[in-house]
N, C-alpha and C positions, 0 to 999 in steps of 0.2 A: 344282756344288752349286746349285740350284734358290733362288732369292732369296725373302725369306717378303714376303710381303704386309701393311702394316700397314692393321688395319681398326677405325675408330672408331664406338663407338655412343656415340653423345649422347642422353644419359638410361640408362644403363645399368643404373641400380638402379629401374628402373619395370618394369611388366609388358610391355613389348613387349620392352625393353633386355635384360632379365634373360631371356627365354626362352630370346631369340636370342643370347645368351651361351651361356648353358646345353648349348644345344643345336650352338651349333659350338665348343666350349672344345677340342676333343682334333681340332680343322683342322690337321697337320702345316706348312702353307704359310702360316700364319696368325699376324702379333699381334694379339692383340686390346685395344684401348683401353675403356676406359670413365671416362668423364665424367660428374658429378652432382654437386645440390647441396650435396650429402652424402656420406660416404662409408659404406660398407657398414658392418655391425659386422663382426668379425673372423670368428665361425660364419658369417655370411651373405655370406663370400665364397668368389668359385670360384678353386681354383688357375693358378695362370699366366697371370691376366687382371691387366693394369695397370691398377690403378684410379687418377684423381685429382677430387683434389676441384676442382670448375668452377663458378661462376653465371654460365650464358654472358649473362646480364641484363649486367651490370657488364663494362665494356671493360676495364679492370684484369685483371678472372681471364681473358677470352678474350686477352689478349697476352701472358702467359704458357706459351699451346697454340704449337707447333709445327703447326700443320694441315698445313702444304705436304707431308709426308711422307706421308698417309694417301692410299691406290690406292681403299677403299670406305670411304662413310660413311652408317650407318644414322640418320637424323635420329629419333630419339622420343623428342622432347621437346617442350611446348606450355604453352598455361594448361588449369587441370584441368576451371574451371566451365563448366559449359552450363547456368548458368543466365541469366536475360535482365538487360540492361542498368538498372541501378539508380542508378548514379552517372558523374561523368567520370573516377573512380578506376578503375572495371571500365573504362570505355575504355580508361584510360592504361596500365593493365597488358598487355591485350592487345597494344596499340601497343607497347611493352617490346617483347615476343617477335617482333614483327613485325622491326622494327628489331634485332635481337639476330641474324636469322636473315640478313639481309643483312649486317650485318659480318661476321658466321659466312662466309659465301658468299666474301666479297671477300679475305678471308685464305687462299685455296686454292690450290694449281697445277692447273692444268687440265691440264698434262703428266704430271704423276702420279696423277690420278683416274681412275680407272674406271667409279663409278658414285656417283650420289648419290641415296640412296632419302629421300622425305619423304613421310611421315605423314599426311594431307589428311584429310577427314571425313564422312560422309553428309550433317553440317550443312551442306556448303558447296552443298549444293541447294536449302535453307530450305526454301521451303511449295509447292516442284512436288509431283505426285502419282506415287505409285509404280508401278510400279518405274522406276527411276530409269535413265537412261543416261549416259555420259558426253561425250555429243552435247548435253547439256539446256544451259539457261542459266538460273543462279539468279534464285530469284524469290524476293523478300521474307527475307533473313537476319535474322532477331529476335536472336540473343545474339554475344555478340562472340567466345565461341570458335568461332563461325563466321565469323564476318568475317574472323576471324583468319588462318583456315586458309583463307579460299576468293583473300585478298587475297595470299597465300604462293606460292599455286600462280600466279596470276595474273603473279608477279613470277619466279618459275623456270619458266612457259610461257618466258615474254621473254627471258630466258637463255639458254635451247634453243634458238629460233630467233635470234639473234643471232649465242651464239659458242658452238654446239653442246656445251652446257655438260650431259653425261650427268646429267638427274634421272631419276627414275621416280616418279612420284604417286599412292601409295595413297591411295584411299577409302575408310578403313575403316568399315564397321557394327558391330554392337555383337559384340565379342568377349570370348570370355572362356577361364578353365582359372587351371591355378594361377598364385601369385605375383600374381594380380590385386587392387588395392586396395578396399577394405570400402567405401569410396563408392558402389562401383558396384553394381547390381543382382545378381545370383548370390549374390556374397561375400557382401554386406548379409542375403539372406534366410537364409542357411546361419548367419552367425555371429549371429544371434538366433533361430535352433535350438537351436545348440551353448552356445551363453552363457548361454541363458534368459531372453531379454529380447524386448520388442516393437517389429516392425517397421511402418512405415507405409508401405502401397503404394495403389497405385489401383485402381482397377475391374479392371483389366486387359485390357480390351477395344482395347487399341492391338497393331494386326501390325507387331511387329518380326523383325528378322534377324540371327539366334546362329551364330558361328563358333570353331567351336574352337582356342585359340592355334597349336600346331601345322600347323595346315592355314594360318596367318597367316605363320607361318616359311619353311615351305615353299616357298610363294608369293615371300619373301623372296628364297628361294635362287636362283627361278627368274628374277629381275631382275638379279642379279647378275651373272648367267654370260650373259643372251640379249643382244644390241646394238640387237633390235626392240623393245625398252621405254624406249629412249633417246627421253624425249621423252614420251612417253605419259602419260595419267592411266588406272588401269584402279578400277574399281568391286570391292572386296573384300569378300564377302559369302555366305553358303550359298546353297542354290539356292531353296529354300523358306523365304518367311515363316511367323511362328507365331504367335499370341495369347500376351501374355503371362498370360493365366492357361490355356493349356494348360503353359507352362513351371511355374508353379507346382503345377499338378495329377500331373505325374509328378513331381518333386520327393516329392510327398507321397503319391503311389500307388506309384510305384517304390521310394525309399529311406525312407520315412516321415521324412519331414524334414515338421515342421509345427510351426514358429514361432509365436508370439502374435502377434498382425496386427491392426489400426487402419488405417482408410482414409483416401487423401489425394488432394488434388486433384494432374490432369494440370498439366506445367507450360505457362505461357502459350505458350513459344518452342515446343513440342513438336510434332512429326508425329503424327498418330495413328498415320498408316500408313507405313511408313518403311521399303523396301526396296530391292535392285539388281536390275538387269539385271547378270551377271558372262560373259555371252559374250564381250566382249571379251578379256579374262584366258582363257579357254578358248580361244578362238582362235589368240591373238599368242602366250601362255604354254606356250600345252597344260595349263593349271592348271584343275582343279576338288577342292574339298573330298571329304579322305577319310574325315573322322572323320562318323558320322551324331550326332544332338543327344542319344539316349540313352547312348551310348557316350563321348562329351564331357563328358555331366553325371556319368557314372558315376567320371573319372579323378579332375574337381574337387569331389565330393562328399570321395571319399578324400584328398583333398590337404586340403582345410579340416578333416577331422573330427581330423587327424592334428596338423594346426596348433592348434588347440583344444584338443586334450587334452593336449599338449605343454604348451600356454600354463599352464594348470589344476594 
């Protein structure tokens, strides 16, 4: 009999956690953990996934976890704002997670892991210009969930080269599809479609870069199983930048989604232009994005419109 594998997502009920649930829940060879601040509501859970409730903030709920058991661990979880530094309170919280992720680390067996995937950010390039590599060396980080995430990697580099401690460091750019949180851009312009309410965007003259969850999974999959990602930071991103207002213009040429819209200033800490190089990932991975952006917007259109009308 073949031994199952236990594998933890930390942050499970977020939109990275949840896809990648979703989407290997029926792995024969597989437990799957999930950990969050929260726990699910009962409709909003998948069968046969252990759910518990964790604030790996608090050393109290993190010494309650058994980690040493766990072979993969999907890290997605973080602070949520990328907005810029306002107090020593948005320091102190990021520092939280910072410090959360290291005793997270130190409670492991390195004889029973196989991989440990963490989460990194486009932030943690600040105000280099695009397209991005992961040869660059940050210049100028403005918000601290960049700091956060680029002083993370900086700290499971050191681990890798020390005591060949399997991470893998995604850069993620901005992704999206269902399950994704109404903070974020997509959900936000779709659910003051569907709601009847008005949104505040900006000009949208900023080129960014849209990935469809899926093709983020994916990608997942293929860090898991390869030994030449032990170590690595790769840049996760489509191949082509966009204007966000061509994203908004098929939105509203394509499915006629056309919100009430008010305009807002860019934020300080913000890239205008903000995209990757992902040859890397093509290379070491053999990964490149399947889904193209109208095909992407097409699934999360239908996922939102269904969640709305449900809500209603």
């Amino acid at each position: 009999m073949v031994k199952k594998l236990n594998v933890l997502v930390v942050g499970g009920t977020g939109f990275i956690g949840k896809n990648f649930i979703y989407n290997f829940r029926n792995k024969k060879n597989w437990n799957i953990y999930s950990i969050s601040r929260e726990l699910p509501k009962k409709f909003e859970r998948i069968p046969n996934i252990n759910y518990k409730k964790c604030d790996i903030l608090t050393k109290k709920d993190l010494s309650k976890l058994n980690l040493k058991i766990f072979n993969y661990i999907i890290y997605a979880v973080g602070p949520n704002s990328l907005g810029e530094l306002k107090s020593k309170k948005d320091l102190n919280f990021h520092k939280k997670h910072y410090l959360a992720l290291k005793r997270f680390v130190v409670n492991l067996n390195l004889k029973n892991l196989k991989k440990f995937v963490f989460f990194g950010s486009s932030e943690e390039y600040g105000f280099l210009k695009s397209p991005h590599n992961e040869k660059q060396k940050t210049i100028k980080i403005k918000n601290p969930y960049g700091m956060f995430k680029y002083k993370s990697t900086i700290y499971l580099k050191k681990l890798y080269n020390k005591i060949n401690f399997p991470v893998v460091i995604l850069r993620v750019y901005l992704t999206y599809g269902p399950y994704q949180r109404e903070n974020r851009l997509i959900p936000q312009y779709l659910k003051a479609f569907f709601k009847k309410k008005k949104i505040y965007i900006t000009s949208g003259k900023q080129k960014k870069n849209f990935l469809f969850i899926s093709d983020l999974i994916f990608l997942i999959q293929k860090c898991l199983t390869n030994k030449k990602a032990n170590g690595e930071i790769f840049n996760v991103g489509s191949k082509k930048p966009i204007l966000l207002n061509k994203i908004f213009l098929i939105l509203i040429n394509k499915f006629n989604i056309k919100p009430q819209v008010d305009k807002k200033k860019m934020r300080v800490s913000e890239l205008k232009n903000s995209y990757p190089n992902i040859s890397k990932a093509e290379k070491i991975l053999n990964w490149r994005p399947k889904i193209d952006l109208l095909q992407g917007l097409k699934y999360t259109v239908k996922y939102y419109k269904k969640k709305y009308r449900d809500e209603c």
